[in-house]
Steps between C-alpha positions, in 0.01 A plus 500: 500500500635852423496767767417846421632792639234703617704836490263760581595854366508808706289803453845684402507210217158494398498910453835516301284191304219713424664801402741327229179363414335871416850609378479263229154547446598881496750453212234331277213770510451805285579826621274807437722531155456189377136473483523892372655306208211220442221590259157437634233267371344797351856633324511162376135466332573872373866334319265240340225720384786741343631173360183423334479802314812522450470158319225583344611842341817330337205264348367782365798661347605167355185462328545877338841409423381163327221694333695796346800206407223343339371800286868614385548124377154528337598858340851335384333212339293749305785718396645198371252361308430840319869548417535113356193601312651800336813329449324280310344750275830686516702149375217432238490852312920462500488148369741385783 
């Protein structure tokens, strides 16, 4: 059988116990500055609401973008076909 030692701990002991205990518990909270620093649920929601429309608004200026890339392509394919056309004519009254 083992035998325990049943050291009992003074009240000296058992204060310098508990304040290492808060010391260390000390060390790990935020000061005032810290939490200064943390957004707030409601900072937060306001980030992802900007976010949204932020999103959003690039959609919409991509689209534009696409659109007017689209006409110009559109406007160049109809340039070209007219000039090939009068080249043609151009080519057939020279004989070349």
């Amino acid at each position: 059988m083992i035998k325990k030692k049943n050291k009992e701990i003074t009240n000296i002991e058992l204060l310098k116990s508990i304040n290492r205990s808060f010391s260390n518990i000390e060390k790990k909270m935020a000061t005032k500055d810290d939490l200064k620093n943390l957004a707030t649920k409601i900072e937060i929601e306001q980030i992802r609401v900007d976010l949204r429309g932020f999103k959003q608004e690039t959609r919409e200026n991509f689209e534009e973008v696409n659109q007017k890339i689209d006409d110009l392509i559109e406007t160049i394919e109809d340039v070209k076909s007219n000039h090939e056309s009068r080249i043609e004519v151009l080519e057939g009254k020279t004989g070349l």
